[in-house]
N, C-alpha and C positions, 0 to 999 in steps of 0.2 A: 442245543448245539449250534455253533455259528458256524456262517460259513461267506468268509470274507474274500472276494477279489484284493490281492492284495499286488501284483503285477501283471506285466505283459511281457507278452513275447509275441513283436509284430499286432494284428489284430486278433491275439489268444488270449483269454485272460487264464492265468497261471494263480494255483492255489499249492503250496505244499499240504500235506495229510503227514500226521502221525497219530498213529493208535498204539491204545497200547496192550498188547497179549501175553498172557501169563508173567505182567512185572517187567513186559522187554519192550523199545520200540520196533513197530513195523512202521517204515515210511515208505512213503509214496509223494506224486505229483496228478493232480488233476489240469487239464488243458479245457477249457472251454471251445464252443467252436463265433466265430465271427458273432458280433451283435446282431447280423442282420437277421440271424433266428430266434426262437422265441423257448421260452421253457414251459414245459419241459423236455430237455434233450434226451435222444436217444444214448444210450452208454456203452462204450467198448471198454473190457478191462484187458488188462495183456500181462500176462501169465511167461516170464522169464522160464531160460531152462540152464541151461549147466557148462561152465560155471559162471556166464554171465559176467562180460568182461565191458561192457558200456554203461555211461552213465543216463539216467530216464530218460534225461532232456535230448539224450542221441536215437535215443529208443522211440519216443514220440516225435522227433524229426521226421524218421522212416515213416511214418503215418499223419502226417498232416495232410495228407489230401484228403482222410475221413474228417477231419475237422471240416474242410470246405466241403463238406455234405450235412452237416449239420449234426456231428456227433460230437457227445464228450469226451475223451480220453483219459486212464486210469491207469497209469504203470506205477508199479512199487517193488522194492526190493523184499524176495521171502526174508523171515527172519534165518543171521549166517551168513546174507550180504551185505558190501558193502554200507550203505549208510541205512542198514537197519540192523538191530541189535539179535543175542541168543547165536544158536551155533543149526546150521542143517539137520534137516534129517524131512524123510515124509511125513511124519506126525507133525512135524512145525509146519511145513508147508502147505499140508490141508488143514489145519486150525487156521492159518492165516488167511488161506483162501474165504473160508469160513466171516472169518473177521469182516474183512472186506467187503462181505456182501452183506454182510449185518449194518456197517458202514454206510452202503449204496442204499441200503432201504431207509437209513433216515432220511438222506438226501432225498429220497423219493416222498417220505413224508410231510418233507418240507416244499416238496413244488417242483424241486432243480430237476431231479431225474424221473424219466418216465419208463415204469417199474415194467411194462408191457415190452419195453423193446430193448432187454436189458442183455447183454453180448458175451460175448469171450474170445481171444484171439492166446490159445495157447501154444509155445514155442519149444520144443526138443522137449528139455524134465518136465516142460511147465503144461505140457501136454500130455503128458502123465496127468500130473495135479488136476488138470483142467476135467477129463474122464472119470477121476475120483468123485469130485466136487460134481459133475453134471446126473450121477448116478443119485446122489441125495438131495438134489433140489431139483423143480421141473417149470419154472420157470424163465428159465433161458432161453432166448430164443433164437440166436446165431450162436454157436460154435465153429470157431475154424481153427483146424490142427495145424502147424508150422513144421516141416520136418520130426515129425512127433516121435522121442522113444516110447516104445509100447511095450517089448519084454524087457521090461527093466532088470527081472534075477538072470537073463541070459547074462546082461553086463556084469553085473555086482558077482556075478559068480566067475567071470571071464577073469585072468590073468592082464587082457590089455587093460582093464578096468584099475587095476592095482597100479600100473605102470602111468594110468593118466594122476590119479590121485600125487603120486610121488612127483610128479612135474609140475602139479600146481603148485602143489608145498614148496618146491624148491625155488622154480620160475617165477611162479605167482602168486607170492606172499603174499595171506590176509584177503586175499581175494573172496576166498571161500572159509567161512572159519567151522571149526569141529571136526576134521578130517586129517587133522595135525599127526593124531595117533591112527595110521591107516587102518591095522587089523581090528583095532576097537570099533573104525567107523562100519567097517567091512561088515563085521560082527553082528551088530547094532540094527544096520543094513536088512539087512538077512531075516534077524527076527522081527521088524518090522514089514518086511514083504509076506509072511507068516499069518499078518494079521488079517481078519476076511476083510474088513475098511479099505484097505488095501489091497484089494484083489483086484486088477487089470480086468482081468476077462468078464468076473461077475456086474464088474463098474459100467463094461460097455454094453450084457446083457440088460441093463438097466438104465444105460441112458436116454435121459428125458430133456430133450430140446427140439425145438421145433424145425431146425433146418441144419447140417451140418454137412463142412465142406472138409477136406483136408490134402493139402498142398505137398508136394512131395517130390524131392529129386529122386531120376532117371537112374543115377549113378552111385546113391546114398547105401554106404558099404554100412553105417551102424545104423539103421531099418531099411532092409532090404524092401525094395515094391513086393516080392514075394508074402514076406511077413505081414504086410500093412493090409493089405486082402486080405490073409487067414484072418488075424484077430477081429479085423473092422467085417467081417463079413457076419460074424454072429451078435451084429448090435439089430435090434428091431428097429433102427430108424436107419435108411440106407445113405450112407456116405456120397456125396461127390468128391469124386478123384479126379484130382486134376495133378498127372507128372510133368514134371517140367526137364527136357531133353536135354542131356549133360551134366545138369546140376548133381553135386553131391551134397553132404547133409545139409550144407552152409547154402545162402543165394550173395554169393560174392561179386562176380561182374557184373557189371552194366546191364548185359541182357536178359540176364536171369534175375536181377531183381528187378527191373521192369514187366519181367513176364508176371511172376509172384506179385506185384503190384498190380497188377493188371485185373487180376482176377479176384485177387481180394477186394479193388474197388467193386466189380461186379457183383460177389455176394453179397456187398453191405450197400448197392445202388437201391 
C-alpha cells in the first residue's frame, strides 16, 4: 500500500484516502502535522454525526491547532455522505468505523502512524459510532465525545425525529442519501437498534480506552446533561465532564468554540 504526499495546505501535507467497503467508496482526507515532527505520528480520527453539513477540509480547519501538536488528522465521510458512496444506516457506519481502523493499522505498519497513541474525536451520531466501535477494540487511547447523541431509540422513535428527516429531504437534498423513503428508514432504524452490536448501554458497559473526556452544552435540549450522567455513569472507565455554559447542542459563537477548543487542546496536550 502507498502512501504518497501528494499536496499541501500551508505547512500540512494533505493526502485524500479512499477505501473501499462492501463494493462502495468511503473517502476521507488525512492532514499531516508540520515537518518539524518526526514519524511516527500520533493519530486523531473524527467521527462525523448527523447530517453533516461541511466539507473535511472545514472540518479539519476546526482542528489545526492539534496539527501544531504534533498529530495526524483523519476525517472521512460515513458511507451516505456526501463524497462517499452506499446510503446510511448504523450497520454502514460501524463497518466503516471498522474499516478505517484496519486502514490505520497499515499505516502503523508501515512506520507513519504510531499505533500506541491512536485517538477518536467523536461528534453528535458520530459519538454514537464512536462508543460502538470503542466497546470492540481496546486499544484506543483518547476518546472524546462532542455533544454526543446517546439514546438514540428515544429519537428514532420521537415524532420530531420524523419532522427532521422530511426537512433534510426537502431543504437538504442529497445531503444525507437513504432516508428518501422516511418510514422505510424509520423502519430499518428500529430493527437495527434491536441488534445487541448495537446496544448503546452494553457498548458503554464495555468500553475500553484509556482516557475519555466528553464535552457538552449547558443548554443542549436533544442530550439533556441529565441523560449524559445516567448513561455515562455505568461505563467502568469514568468520564471527564466538561459543560460548557449556555451552549446548546451545536458550539456556534466565538466563545463557545473557543471554550470547546480550549479543552480539547488540554486532553490531547
Amino acid at each position: 500500500m502507498e502512501f504518497e504526499i501528494n499536496q499541501y495546505d500551508g505547512p500540512y501535507g494533505t493526502v485524500k484516502v479512499e477505501l473501499k467497503n462492501n463494493n462502495e467508496l468511503l473517502r476521507g482526507i488525512i492532514y499531516l502535522p508540520p515537518k518539524s515532527f518526526n514519524e511516527p505520528y500520533p493519530l486523531i480520527i473524527y467521527f462525523h454525526g448527523f447530517p453533516q453539513l461541511f466539507s473535511l477540509e472545514e472540518i479539519v480547519e476546526n482542528y489545526k491547532y492539534l496539527l501544531e501538536s504534533g498529530y495526524t488528522f483523519l476525517a472521512f465521510n460515513f458511507r451516505g455522505y456526501k463524497d462517499s458512496q452506499g446510503k446510511i444506516s448504523i450497520t454502514s457506519h460501524l463497518s466503516d468505523a471498522k474499516n478505517i481502523i484496519s486502514y490505520v493499522n497499515k499505516l502503523a505498519d508501515q512506520g507513519l502512524i504510531d499505533l500506541s497513541n491512536l485517538n477518536i474525536i467523536g461528534q453528535d451520531f458520530g459519538a454514537f459510532i464512536a462508543l460502538l466501535l470503542c466497546s470492540k477494540i481496546n486499544y484506543i487511547k483518547r476518546l472524546l465525545l462532542l455533544s454526543p447523541i446517546l439514546n438514540l431509540k428515544a429519537h428514532v422513535y420521537s415524532e420530531g425525529f420524523v419532522k427532521n428527516l422530511h426537512y433534510i429531504n426537502n431543504f437538504l437534498p442529497g445531503i444525507v442519501r437513504g432516508i428518501n423513503d422516511v418510514n422505510k428508514f424509520i423502519k430499518l432504524t428500529k430493527n437495527e437498534l434491536s441488534n445487541k452490536d448495537h446496544d448503546i448501554e452494553s457498548a458503554i458497559n464495555n468500553l475500553e480506552v484509556k482516557k475519555f473526556m466528553v464535552i457538552h452544552g449547558e443548554d443542549d435540549k436533544i442530550t439533556p446533561i441529565r441523560e449524559v450522567r445516567e448513561m455515562l455513569d455505568k461505563t467502568k472507565i469514568a468520564p471527564q465532564l466538561i459543560f460548557i455554559k449556555t451552549m446548546e447542542h451545536e458550539h456556534i459563537i466565538d466563545e463557545e468554540m473557543e471554550d470547546v477548543n480550549n479543552e480539547i487542546a488540554k486532553f490531547f496536550k
